[in-house]
N, C-alpha and C positions, 0 to 999 in steps of 0.2 A: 613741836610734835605735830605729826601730819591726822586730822583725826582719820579714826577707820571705820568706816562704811559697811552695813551690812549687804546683801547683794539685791537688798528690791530697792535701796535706797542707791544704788549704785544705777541701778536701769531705770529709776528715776530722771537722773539728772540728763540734761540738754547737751547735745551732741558739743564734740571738741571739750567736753569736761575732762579734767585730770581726777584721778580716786586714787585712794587706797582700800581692798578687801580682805579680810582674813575669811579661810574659810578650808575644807577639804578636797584633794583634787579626788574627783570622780572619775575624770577621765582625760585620757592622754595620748596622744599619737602623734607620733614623730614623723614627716612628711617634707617632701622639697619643693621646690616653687619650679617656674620654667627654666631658673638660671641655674640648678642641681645645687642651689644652697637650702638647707637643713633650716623647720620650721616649725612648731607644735602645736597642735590646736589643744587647747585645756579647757574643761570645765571644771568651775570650784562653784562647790555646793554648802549654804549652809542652812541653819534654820528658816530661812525666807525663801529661798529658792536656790536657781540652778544659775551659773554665769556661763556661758560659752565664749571665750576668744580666740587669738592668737599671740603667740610667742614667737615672733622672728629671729632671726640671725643672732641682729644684731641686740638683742635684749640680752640683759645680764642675771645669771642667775647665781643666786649667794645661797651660801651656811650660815645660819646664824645659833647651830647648837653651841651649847657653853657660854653665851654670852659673847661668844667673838661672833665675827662678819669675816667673811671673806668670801671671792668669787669659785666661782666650781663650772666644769664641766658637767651636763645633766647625763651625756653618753659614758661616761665613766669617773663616775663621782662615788661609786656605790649605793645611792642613797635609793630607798623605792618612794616614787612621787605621789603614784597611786593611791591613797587612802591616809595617807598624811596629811597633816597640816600645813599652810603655806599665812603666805600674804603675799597680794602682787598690788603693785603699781600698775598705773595702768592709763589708758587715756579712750577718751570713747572719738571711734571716728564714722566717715560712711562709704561706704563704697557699693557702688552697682545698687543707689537710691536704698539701701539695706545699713542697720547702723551693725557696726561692727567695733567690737572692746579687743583692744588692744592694749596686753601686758606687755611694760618695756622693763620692769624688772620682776624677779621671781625669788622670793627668799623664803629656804625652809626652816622650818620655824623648828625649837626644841618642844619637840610629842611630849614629854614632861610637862614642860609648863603651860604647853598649848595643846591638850590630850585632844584628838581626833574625835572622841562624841559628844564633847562640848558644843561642835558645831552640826550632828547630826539631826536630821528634819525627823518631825512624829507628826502621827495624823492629827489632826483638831481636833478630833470628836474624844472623849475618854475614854478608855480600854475597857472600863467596866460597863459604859454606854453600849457599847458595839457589842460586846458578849453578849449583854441582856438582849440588845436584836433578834442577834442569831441564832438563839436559843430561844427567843419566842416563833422567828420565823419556824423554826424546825421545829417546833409543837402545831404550829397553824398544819401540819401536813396531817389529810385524813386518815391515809389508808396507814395501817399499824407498821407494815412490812418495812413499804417503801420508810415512814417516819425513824423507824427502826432502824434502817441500811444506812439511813444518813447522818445520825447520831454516830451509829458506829464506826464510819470512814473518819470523823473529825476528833471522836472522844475517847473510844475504844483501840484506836489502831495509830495512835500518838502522832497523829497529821495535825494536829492542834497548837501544842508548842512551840512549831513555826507558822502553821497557817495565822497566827492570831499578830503578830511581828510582822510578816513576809513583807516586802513592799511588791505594788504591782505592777511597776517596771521600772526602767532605769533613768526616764528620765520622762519628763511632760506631765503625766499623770498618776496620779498615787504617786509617787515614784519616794518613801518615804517607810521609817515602817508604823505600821499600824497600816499601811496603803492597803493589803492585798482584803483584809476582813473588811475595812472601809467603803472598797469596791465592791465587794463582794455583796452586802449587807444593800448598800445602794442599789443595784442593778436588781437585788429578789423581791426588795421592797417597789419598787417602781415595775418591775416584771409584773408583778402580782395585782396591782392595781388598775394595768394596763390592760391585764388577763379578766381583772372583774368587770369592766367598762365592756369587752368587748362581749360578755358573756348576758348581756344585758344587752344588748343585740343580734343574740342568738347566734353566735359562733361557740361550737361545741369546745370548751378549752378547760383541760384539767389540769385546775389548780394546784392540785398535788405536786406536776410532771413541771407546771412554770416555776414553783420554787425551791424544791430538790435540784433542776437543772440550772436554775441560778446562782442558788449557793454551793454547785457542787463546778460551776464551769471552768474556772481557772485553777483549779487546784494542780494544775501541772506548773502552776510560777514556783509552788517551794521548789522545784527541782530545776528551772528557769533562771532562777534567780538568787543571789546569797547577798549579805551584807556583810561588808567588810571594811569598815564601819557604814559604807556607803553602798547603796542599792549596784550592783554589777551583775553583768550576766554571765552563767558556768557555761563552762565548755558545751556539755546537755543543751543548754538554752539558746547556744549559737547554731550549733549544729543539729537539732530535733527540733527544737521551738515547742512550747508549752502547750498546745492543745494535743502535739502529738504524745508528749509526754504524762498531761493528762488522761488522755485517754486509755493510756497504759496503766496507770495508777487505777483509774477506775475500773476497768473489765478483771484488774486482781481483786483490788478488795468484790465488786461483782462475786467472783467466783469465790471469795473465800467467806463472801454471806449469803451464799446461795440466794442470791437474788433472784425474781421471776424471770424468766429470757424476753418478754414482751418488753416488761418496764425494763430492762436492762439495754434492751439496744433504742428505744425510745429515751433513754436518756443519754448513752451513749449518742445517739444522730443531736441532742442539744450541746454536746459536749465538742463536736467537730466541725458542727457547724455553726459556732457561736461568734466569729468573726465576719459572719454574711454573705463573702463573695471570696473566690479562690484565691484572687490576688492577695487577699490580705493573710493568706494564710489556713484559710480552711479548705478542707480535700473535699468536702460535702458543702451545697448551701442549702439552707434549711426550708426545710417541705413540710411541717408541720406547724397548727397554729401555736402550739407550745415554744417550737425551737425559732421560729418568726419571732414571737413575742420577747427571750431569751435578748437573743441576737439585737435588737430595736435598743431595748434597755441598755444592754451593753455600751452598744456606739455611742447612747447619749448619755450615757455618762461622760462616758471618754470623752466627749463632745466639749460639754460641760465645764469638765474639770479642765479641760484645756485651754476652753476659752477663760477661766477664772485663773490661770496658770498666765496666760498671756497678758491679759488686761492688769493684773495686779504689778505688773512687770513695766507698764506704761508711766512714763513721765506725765507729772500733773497738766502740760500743756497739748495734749494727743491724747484724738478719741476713739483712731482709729490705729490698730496694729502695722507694720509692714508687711507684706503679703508672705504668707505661711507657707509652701510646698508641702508640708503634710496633709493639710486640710483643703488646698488647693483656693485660699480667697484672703481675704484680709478679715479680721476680727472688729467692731464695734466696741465700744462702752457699750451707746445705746443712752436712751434718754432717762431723767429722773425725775419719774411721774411726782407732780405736787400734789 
């Protein structure tokens, strides 16, 4: 019996290791090489993390529902790979100084006895923890109105029962559910401290406007984003992207609590411009000390969680990551102070 390998304990091991992973494919795309032979890149996600490899040609892919094995075609097998359960074999190699996992076999597993949320990811923190946040952050808000609008988009107008589940993206960060409140809870907490430091050297910055628009700025992932059992992103979320969708969300409810016009498009300008620069995505970048301070939080989280995303990912003999293109550097440990 081959044992089976969770997926941090998989990115653990030292290059040219052989594994076995069970876990859910998140994602999947069929693609050709220079020679027009047919190739798949797959990630399988489970409780520890995200695996990204390759499926080539020549890799085998099996049925093993009912207790038989047998080989399949994945182009016309019927089966969907997507949100299932799997186990791959697999061998870790390196190419272009970058380690690269490489599954040479693919067996779908029976969803019966290997159900698909067995191996889905939740945040750390406890759901009752994170509510209690949220709900003290949104009492810390002075002014009655605005405290009032923002109760009522999360509690009153049933944004709640996914907002609290949602994850906040599909893959690096949050990307889990409990992620999107996790994030969320994060970024108003750290906004709002960042907002007191700086208020204490007299930059005029209302507190109010930093953590309404912190906890109000992603709320276009419910509609971004669906779980099925795994974090994926809806058609919406390919083709609009969450802040635009956000921002839709909120000028309704806006208007359906008659919100003030001032505070409404001051929290609208944290809501668009909560990504910092256009390239990333926002049509506005932020001009106020509220949607600056907003925006800061944000990134480091994301920063953060990625960098704890990647280093957790690190085999015990490596201290420093392979170089990232998202982030454009390689990632540290870093040292441990005695």
């Amino acid at each position: 019996m081959k044992k089976i390998l969770n997926v941090r304990e998989v990115k653990q091991l030292p290059k040219n290791s052989d594994f076995n992973v069970m876990g859910i494919v998140s994602k999947l795309t069929r693609r050709k090489d220079r020679n027009d032979n047919p190739f798949w890149e797959m990630t399988v996600s489970d409780s520890t993390g995200d695996l990204e490899g390759k499926v080539w040609a020549a890799s085998i892919w099996w049925n093993t529902q009912g207790g038989d094995k047998f080989p399949i075609d994945p182009d016309n097998c019927g089966l969907k790979f997507e949100g299932s359960a799997v186990e791959l074999e697999g061998k870790i190699a390196e190419y272009r100084e970058q380690t690269q996992y490489n599954f040479n076999g693919v067996y779908y597993l029976d969803q019966t006895d290997y159900p698909p949320h067995m191996f889905t990811r939740h945040s750390p923190v406890k759901p009752e923890q994170l509510e209690n946040a949220f709900r003290e952050l949104i009492a810390e808000i002075q002014n009655e109105d605005l405290r009032n609008f923002v109760d009522s988009v999360f509690f009153r107008h049933g944004l709640w029962e996914k907002f609290r589940v949602w994850p906040a993206a599909v893959s690096l960060h949050h990307a889990y559910t409990g992620g999107l409140l996790e994030h969320s809870v994060s970024v108003a907490k750290g906004a709002r401290d960042i907002a007191k430091h700086y208020a204490d050297f007299d930059i005029p910055v209302n507190m109010d406007m930093v953590i309404a628009g912190a906890l109000l700025h992603d709320i276009g992932k419910t509609e971004a984003y669906s779980i099925a059992p795994v974090p994926q992103m809806t058609i919406a979320g390919n083709v609009i992207e969450h802040i635009a969708l956000g921002y839709s969300m909120f000028m309704k409810y806006a208007e359906l609590e008659h919100l003030d016009s001032d505070i409404a498009l001051a929290l609208a300008h944290i809501l668009i411009s909560h990504h910092g620069r256009r390239e990333y995505g926002s049509p506005a970048l932020p001009a106020t000390p509220e949607a600056m301070i907003v925006s800061a939080a944000d990134d480091l989280d994301f920063r953060l969680s990625y960098w704890k995303y990647q280093i957790d990912a690190l085999n015990s003999q490596s201290d420093v990551t392979d170089f990232l293109p998202l982030i454009e550097r390689r990632l540290w440990r870093g040292i441990n102070p005695k």
